[in-house]
N, CA, C, O and CB atoms as a CASP TS submission, in Angstrom:
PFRMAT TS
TARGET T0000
AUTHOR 0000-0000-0000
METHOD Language model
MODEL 1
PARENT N/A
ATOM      1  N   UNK     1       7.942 -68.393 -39.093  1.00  0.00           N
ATOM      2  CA  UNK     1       9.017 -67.565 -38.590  1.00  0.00           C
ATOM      3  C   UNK     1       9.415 -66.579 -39.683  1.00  0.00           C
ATOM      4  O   UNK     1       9.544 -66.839 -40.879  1.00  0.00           O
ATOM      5  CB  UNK     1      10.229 -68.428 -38.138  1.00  0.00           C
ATOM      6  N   UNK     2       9.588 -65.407 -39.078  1.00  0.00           N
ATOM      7  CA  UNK     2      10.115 -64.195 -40.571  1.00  0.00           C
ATOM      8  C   UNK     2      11.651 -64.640 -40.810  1.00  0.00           C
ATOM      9  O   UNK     2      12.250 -65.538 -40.218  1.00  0.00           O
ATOM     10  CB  UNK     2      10.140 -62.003 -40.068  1.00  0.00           C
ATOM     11  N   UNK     3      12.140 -63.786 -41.827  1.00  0.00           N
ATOM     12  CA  UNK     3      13.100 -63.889 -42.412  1.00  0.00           C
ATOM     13  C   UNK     3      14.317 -63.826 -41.230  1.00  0.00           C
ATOM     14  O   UNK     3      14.036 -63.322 -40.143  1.00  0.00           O
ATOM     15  CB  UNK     3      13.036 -62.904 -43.492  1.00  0.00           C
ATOM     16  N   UNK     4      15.288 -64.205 -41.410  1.00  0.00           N
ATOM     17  CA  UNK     4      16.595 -64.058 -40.557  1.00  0.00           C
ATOM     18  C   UNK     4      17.805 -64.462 -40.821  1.00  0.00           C
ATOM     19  O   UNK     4      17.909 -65.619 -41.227  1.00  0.00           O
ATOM     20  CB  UNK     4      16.505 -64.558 -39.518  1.00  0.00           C
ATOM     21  N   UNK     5      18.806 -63.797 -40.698  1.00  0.00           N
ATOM     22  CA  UNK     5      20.102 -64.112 -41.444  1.00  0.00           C
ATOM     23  C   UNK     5      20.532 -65.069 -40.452  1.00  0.00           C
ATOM     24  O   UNK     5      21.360 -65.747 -41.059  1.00  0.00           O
ATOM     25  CB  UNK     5      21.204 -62.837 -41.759  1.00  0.00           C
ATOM     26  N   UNK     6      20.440 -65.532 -39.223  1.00  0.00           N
ATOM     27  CA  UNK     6      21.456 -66.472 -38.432  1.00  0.00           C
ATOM     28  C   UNK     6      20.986 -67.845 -38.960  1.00  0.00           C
ATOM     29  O   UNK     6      19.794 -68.148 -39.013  1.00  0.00           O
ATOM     30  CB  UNK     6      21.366 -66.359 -36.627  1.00  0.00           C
ATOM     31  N   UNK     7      22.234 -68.855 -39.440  1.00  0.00           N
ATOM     32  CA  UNK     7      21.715 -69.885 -40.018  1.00  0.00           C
ATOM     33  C   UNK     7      21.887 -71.257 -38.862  1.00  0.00           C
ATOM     34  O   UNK     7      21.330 -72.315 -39.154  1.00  0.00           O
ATOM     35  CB  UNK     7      22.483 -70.021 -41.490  1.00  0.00           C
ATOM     36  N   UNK     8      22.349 -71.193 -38.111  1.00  0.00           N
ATOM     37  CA  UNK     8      22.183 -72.353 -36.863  1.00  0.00           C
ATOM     38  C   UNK     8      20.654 -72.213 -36.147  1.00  0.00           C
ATOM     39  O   UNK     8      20.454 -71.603 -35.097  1.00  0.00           O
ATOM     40  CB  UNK     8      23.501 -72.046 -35.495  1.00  0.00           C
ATOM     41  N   UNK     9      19.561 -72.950 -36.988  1.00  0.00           N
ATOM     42  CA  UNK     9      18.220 -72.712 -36.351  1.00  0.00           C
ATOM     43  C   UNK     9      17.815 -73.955 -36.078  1.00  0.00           C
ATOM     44  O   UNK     9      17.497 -74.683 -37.019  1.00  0.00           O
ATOM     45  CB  UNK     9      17.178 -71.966 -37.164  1.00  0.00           C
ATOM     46  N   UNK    10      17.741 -74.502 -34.527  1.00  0.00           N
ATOM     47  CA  UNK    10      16.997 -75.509 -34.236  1.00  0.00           C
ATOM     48  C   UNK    10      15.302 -75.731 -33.774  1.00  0.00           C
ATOM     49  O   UNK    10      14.695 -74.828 -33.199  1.00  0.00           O
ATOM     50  CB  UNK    10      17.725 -75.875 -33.421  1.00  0.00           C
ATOM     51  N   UNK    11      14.760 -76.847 -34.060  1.00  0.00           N
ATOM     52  CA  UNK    11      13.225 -76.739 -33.446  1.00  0.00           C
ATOM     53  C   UNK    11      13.451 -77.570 -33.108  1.00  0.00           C
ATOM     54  O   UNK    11      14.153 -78.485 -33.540  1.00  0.00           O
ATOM     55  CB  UNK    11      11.911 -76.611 -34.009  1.00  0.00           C
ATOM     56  N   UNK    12      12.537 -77.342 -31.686  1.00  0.00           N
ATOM     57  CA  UNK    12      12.416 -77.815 -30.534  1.00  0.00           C
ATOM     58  C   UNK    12      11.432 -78.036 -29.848  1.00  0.00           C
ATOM     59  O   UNK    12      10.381 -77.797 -30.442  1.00  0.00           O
ATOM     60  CB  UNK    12      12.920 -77.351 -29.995  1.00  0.00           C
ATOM     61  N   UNK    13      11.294 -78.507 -28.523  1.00  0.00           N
ATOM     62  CA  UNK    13      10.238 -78.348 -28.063  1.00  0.00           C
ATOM     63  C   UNK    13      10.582 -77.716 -26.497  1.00  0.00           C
ATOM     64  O   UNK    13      11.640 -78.104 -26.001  1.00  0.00           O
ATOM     65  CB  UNK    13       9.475 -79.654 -28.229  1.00  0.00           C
ATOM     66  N   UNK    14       9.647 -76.657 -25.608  1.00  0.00           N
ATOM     67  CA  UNK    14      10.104 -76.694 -24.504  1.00  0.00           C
ATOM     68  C   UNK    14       9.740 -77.210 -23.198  1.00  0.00           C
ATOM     69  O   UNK    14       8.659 -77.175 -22.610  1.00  0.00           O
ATOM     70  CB  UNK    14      10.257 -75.855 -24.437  1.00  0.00           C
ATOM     71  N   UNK    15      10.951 -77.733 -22.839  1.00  0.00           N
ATOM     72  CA  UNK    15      10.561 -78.563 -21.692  1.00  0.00           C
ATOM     73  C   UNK    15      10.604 -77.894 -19.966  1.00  0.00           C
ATOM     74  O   UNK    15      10.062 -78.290 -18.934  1.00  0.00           O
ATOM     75  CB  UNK    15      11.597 -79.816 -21.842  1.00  0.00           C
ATOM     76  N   UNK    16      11.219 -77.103 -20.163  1.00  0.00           N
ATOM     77  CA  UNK    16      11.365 -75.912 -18.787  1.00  0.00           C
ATOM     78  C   UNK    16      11.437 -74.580 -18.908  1.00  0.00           C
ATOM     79  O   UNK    16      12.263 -74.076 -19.669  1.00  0.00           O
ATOM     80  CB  UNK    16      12.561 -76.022 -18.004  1.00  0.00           C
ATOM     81  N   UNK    17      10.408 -73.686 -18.027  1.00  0.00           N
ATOM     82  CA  UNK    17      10.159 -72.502 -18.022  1.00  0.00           C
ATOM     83  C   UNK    17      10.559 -71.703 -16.642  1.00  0.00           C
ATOM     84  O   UNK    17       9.683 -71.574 -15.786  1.00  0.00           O
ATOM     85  CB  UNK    17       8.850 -72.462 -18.373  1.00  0.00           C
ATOM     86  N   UNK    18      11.700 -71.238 -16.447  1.00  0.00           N
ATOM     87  CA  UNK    18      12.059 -71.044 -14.805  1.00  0.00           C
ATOM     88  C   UNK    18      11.771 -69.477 -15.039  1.00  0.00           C
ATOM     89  O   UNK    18      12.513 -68.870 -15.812  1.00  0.00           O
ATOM     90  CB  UNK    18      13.943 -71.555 -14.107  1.00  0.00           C
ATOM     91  N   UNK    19      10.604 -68.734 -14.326  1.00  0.00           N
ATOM     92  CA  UNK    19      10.642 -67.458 -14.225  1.00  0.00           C
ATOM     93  C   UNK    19      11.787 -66.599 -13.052  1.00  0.00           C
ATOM     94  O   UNK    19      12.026 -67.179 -11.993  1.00  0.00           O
ATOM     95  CB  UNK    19       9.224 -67.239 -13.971  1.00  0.00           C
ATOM     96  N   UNK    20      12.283 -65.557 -13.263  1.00  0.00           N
ATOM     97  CA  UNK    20      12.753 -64.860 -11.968  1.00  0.00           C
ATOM     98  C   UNK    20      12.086 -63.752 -12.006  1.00  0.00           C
ATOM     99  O   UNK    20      10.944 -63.761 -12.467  1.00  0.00           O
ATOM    100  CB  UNK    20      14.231 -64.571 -11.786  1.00  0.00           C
ATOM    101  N   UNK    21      12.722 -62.466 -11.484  1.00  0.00           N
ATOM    102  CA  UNK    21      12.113 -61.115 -11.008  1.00  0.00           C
ATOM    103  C   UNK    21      12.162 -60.779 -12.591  1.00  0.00           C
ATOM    104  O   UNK    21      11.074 -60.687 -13.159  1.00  0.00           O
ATOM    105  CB  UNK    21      13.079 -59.980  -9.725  1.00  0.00           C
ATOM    106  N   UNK    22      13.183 -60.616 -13.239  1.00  0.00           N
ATOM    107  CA  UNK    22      13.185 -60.188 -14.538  1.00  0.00           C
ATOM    108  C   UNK    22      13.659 -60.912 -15.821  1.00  0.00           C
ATOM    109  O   UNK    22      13.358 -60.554 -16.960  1.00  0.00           O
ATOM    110  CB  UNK    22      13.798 -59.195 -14.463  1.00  0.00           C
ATOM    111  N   UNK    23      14.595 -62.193 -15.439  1.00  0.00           N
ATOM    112  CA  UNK    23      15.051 -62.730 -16.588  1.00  0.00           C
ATOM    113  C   UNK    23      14.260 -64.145 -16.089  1.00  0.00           C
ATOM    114  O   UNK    23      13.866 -64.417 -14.955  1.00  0.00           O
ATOM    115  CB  UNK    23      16.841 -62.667 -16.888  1.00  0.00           C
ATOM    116  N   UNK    24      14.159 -65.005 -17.409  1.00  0.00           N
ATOM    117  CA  UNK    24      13.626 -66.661 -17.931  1.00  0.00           C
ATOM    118  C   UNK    24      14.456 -67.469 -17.761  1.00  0.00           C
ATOM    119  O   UNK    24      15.315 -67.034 -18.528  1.00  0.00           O
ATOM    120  CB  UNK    24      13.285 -66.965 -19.370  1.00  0.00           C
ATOM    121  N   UNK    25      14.923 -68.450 -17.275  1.00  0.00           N
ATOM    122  CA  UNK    25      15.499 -69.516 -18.070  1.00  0.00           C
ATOM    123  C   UNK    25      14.476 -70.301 -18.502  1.00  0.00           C
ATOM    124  O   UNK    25      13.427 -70.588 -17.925  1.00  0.00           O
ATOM    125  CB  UNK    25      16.475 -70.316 -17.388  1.00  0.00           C
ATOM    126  N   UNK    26      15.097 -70.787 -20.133  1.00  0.00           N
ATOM    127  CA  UNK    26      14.039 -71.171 -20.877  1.00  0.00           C
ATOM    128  C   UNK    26      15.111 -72.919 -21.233  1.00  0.00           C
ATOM    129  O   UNK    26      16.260 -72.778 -21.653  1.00  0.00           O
ATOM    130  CB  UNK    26      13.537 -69.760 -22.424  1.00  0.00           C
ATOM    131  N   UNK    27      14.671 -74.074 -21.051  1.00  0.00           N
ATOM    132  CA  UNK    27      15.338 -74.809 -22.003  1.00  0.00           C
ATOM    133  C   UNK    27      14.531 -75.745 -22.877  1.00  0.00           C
ATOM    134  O   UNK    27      13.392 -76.085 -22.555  1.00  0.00           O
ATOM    135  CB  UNK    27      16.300 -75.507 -21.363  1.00  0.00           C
ATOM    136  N   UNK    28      15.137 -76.169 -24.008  1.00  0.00           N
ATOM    137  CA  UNK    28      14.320 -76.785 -25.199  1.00  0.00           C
ATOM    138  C   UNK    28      15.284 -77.627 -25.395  1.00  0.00           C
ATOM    139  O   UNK    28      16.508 -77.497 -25.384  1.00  0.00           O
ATOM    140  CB  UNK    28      13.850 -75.919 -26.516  1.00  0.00           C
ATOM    141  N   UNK    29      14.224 -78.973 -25.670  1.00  0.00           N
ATOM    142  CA  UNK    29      14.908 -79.980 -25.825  1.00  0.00           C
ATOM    143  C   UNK    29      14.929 -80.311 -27.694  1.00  0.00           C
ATOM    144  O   UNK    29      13.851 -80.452 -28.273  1.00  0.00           O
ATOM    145  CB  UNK    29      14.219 -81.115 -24.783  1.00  0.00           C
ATOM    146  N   UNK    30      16.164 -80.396 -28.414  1.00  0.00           N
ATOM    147  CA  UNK    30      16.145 -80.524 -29.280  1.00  0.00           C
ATOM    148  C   UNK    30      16.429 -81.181 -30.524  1.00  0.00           C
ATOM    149  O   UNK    30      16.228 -80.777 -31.669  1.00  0.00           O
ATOM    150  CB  UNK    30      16.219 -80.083 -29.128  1.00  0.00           C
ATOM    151  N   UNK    31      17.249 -82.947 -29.861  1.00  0.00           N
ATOM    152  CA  UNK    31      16.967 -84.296 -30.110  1.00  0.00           C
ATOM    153  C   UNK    31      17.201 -84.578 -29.063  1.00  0.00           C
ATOM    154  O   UNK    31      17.683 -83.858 -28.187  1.00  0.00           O
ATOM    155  CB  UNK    31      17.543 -85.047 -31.047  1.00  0.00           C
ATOM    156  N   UNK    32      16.831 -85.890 -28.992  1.00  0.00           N
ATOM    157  CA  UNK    32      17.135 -87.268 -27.885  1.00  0.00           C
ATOM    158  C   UNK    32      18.542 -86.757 -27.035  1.00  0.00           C
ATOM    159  O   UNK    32      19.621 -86.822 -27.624  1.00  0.00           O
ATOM    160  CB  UNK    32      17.559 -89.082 -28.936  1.00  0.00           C
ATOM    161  N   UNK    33      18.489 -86.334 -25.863  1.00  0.00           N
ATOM    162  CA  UNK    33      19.785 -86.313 -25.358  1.00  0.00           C
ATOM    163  C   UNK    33      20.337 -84.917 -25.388  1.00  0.00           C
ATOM    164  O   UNK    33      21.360 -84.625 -24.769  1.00  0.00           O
ATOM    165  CB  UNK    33      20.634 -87.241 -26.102  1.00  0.00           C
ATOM    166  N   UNK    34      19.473 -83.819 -26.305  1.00  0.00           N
ATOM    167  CA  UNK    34      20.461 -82.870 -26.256  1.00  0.00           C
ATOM    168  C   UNK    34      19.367 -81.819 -26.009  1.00  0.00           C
ATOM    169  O   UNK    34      18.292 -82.084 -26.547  1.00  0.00           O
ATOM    170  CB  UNK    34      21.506 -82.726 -27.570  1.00  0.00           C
ATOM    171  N   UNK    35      19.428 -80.681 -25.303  1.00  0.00           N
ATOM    172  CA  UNK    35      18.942 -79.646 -24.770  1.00  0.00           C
ATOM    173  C   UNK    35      19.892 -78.072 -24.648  1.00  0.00           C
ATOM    174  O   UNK    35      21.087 -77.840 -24.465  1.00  0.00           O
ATOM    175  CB  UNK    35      18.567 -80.240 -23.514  1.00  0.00           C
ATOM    176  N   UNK    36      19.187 -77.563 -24.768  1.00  0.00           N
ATOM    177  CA  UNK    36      19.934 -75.961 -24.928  1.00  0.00           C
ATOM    178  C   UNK    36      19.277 -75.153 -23.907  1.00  0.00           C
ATOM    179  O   UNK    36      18.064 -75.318 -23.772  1.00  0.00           O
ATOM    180  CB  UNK    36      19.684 -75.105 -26.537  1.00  0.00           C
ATOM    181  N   UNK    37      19.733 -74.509 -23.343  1.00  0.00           N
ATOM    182  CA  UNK    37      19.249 -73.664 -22.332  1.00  0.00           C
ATOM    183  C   UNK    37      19.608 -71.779 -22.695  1.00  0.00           C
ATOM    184  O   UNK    37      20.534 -71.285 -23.340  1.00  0.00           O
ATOM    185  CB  UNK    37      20.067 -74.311 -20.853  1.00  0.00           C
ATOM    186  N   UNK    38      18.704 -71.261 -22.132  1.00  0.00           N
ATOM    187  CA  UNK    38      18.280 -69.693 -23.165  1.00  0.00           C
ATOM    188  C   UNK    38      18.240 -68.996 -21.544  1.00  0.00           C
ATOM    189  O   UNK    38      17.890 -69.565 -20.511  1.00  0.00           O
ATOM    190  CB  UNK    38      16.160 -69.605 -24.492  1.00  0.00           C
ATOM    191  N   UNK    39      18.720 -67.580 -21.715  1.00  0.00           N
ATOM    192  CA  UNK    39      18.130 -66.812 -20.385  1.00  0.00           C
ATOM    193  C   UNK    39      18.315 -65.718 -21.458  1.00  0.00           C
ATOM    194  O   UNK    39      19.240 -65.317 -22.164  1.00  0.00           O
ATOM    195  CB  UNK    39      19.023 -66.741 -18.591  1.00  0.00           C
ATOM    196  N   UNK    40      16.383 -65.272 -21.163  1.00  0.00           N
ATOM    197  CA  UNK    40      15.803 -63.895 -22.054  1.00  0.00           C
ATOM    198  C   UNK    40      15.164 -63.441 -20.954  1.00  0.00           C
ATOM    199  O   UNK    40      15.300 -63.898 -19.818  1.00  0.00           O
ATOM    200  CB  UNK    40      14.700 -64.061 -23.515  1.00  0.00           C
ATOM    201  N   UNK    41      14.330 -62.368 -21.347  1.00  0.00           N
ATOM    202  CA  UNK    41      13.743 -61.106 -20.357  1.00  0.00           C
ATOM    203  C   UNK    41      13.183 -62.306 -20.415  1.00  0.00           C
ATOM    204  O   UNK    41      13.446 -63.252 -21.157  1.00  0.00           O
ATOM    205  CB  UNK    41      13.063 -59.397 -20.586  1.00  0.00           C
ATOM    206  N   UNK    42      11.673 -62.098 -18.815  1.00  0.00           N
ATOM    207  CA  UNK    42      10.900 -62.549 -18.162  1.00  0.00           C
ATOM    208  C   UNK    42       9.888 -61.867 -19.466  1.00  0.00           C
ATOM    209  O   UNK    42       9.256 -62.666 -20.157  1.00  0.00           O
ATOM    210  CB  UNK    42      10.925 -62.200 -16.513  1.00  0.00           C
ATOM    211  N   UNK    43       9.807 -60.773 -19.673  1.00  0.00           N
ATOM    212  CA  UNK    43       8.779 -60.096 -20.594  1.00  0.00           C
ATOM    213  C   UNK    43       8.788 -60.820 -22.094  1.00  0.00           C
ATOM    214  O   UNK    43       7.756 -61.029 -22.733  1.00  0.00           O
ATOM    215  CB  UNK    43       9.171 -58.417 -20.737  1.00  0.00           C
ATOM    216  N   UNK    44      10.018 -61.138 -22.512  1.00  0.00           N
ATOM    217  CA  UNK    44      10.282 -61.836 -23.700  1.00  0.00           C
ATOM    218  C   UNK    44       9.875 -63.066 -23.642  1.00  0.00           C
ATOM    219  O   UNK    44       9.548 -63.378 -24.787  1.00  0.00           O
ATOM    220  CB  UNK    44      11.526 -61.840 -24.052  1.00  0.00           C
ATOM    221  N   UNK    45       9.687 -64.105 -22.787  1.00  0.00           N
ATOM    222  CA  UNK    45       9.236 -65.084 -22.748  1.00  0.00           C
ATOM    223  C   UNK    45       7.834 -65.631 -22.524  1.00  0.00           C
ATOM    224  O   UNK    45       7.450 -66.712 -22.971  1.00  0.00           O
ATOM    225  CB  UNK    45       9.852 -65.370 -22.191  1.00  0.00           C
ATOM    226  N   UNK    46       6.993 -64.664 -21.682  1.00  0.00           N
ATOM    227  CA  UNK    46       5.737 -64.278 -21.815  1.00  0.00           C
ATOM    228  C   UNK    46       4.934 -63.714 -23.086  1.00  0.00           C
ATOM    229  O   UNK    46       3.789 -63.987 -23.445  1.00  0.00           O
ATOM    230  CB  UNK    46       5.701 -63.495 -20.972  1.00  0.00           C
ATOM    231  N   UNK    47       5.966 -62.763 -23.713  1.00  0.00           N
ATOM    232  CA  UNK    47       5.011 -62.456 -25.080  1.00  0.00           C
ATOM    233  C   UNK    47       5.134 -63.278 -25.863  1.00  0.00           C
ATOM    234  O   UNK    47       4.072 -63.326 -26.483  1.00  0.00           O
ATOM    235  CB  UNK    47       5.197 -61.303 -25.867  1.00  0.00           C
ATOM    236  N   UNK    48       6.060 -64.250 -26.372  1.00  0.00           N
ATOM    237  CA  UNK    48       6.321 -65.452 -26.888  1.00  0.00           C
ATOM    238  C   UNK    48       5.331 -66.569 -26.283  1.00  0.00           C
ATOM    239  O   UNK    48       5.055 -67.551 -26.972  1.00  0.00           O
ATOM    240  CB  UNK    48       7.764 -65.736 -26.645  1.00  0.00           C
ATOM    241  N   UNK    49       4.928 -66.450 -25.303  1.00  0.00           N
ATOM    242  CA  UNK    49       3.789 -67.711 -24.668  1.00  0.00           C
ATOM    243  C   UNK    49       4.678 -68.750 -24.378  1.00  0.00           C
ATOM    244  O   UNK    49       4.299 -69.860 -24.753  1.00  0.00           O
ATOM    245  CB  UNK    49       2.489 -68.388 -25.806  1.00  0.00           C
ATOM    246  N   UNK    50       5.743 -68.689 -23.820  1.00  0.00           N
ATOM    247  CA  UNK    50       6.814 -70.039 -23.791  1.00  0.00           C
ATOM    248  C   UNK    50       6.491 -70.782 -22.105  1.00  0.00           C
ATOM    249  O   UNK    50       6.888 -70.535 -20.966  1.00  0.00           O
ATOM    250  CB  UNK    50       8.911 -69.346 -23.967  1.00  0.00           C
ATOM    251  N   UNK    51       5.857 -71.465 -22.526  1.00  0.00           N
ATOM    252  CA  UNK    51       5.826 -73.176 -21.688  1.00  0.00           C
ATOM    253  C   UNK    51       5.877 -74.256 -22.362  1.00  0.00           C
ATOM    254  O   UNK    51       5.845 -74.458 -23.576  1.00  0.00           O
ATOM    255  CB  UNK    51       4.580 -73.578 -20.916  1.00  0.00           C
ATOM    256  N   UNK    52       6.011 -75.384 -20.900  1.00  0.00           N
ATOM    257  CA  UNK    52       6.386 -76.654 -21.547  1.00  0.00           C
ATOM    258  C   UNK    52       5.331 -77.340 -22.531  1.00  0.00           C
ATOM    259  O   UNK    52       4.175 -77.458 -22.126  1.00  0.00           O
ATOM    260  CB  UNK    52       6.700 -77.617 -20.451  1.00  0.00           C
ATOM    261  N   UNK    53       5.633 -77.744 -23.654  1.00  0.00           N
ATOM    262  CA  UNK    53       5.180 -78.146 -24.438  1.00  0.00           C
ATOM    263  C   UNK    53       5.085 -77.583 -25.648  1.00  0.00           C
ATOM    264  O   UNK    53       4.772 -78.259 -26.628  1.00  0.00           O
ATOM    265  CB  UNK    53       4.434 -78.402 -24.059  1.00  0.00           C
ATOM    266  N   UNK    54       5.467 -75.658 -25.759  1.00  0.00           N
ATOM    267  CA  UNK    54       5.083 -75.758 -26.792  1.00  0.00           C
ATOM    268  C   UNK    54       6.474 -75.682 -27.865  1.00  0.00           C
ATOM    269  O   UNK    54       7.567 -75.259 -27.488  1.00  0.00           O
ATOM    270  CB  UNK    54       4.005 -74.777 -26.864  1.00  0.00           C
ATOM    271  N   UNK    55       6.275 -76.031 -28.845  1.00  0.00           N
ATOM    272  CA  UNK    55       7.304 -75.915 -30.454  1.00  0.00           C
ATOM    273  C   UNK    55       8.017 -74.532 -29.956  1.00  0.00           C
ATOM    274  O   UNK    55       7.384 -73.627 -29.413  1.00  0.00           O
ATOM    275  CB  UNK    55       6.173 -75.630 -32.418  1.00  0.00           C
ATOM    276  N   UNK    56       9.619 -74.484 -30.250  1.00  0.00           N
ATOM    277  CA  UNK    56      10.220 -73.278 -29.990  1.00  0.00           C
ATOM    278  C   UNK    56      11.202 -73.058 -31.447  1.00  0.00           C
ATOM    279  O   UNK    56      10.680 -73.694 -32.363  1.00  0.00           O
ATOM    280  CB  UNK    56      11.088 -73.372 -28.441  1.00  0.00           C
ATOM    281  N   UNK    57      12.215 -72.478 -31.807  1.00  0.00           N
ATOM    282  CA  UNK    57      13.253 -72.405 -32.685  1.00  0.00           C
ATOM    283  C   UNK    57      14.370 -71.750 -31.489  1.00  0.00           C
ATOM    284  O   UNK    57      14.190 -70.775 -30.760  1.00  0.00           O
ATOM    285  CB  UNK    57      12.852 -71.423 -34.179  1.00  0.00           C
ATOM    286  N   UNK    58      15.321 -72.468 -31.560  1.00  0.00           N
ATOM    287  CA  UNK    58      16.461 -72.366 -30.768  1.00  0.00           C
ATOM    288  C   UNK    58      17.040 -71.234 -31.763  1.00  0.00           C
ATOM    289  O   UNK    58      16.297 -71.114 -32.737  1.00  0.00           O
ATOM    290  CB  UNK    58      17.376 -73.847 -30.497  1.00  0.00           C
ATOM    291  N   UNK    59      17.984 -70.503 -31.791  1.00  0.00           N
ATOM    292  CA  UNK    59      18.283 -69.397 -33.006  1.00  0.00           C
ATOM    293  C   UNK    59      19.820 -68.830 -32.290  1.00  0.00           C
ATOM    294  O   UNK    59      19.952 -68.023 -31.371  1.00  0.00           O
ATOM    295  CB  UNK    59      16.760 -67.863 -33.191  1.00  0.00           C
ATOM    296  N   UNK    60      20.769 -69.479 -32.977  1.00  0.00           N
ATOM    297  CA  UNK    60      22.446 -69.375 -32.298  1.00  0.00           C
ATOM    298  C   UNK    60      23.145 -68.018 -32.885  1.00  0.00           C
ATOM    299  O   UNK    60      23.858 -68.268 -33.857  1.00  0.00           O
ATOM    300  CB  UNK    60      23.593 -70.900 -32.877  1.00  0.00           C
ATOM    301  N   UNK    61      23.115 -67.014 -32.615  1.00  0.00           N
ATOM    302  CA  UNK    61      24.364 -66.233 -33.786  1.00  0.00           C
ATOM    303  C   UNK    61      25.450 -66.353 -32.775  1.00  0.00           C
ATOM    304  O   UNK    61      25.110 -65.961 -31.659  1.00  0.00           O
ATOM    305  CB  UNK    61      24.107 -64.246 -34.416  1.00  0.00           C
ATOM    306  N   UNK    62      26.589 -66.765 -32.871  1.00  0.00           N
ATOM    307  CA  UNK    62      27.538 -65.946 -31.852  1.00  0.00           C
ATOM    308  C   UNK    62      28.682 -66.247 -32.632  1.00  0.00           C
ATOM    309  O   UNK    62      28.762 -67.307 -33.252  1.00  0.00           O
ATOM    310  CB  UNK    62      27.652 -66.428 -30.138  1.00  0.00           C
ATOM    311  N   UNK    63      29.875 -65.095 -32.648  1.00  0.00           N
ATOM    312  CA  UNK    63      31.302 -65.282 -33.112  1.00  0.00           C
ATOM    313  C   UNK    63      32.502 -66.140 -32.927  1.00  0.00           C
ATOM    314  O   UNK    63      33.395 -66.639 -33.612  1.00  0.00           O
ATOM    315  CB  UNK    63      31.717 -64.446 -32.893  1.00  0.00           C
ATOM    316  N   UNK    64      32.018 -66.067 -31.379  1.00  0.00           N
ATOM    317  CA  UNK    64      33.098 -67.298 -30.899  1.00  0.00           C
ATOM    318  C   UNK    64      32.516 -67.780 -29.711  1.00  0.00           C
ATOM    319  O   UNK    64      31.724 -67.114 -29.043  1.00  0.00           O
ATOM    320  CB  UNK    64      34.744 -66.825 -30.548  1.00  0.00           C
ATOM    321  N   UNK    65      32.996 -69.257 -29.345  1.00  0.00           N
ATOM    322  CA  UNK    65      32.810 -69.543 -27.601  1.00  0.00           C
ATOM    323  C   UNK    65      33.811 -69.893 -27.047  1.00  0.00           C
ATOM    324  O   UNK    65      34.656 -70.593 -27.605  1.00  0.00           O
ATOM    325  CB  UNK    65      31.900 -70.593 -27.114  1.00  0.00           C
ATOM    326  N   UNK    66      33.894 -69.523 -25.993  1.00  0.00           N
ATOM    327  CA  UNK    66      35.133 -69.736 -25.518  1.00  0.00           C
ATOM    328  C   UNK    66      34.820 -70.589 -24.387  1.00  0.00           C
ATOM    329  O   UNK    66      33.658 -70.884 -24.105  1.00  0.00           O
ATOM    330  CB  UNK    66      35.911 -68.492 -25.205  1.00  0.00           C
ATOM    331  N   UNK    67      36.159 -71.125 -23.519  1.00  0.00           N
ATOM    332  CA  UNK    67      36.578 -72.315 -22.365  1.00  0.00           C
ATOM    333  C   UNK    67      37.085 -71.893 -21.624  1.00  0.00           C
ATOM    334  O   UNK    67      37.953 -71.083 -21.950  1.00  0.00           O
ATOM    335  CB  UNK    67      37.339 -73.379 -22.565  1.00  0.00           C
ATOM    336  N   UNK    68      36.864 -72.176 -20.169  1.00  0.00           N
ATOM    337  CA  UNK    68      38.301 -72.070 -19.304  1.00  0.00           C
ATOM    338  C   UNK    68      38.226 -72.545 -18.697  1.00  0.00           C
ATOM    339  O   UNK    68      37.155 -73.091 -18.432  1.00  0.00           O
ATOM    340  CB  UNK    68      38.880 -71.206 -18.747  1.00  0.00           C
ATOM    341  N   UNK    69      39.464 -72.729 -17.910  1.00  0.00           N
ATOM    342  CA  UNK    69      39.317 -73.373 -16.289  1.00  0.00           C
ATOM    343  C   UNK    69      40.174 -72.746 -15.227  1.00  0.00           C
ATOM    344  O   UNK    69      40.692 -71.695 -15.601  1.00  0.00           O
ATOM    345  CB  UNK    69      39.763 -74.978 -16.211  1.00  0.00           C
ATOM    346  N   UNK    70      40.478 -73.142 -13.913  1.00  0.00           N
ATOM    347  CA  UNK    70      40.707 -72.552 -12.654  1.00  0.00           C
ATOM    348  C   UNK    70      42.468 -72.392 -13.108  1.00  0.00           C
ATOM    349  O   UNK    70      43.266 -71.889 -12.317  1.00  0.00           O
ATOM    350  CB  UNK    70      40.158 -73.656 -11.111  1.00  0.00           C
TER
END
């Protein structure tokens, strides 16, 4: 993997590849019990070669997350 400043980097493996018209859901499982789920271009996930099985890096930047409810 090249250089990158975001430091929350998990490896993984992936276990589901859901194509649509244009976007992926991608999810990787990344210990026992815990899984992350990704929606990238359909094109981004193809040039990456992403199906189940192969090694992924989960890669988090975000500022904040937020909650809500009704």
């Amino acid at each position: 993997m090249k250089n990158i400043s975001a430091r929350n980097i998990l490896k993984g493996k992936v276990i589901k590849v859901s194509h649509g018209a244009v976007n992926s859901e991608i999810i990787v499982k990344v210990a026992e019990g815990v899984e992350i789920a990704s929606i990238i271009t359909k094109s981004s996930a193809e040039r990456l070669g992403l199906k189940e099985g192969k090694e992924a890096h989960v890669i988090i930047k975000a500022s904040n997350v937020m909650i809500a409810t009704d």
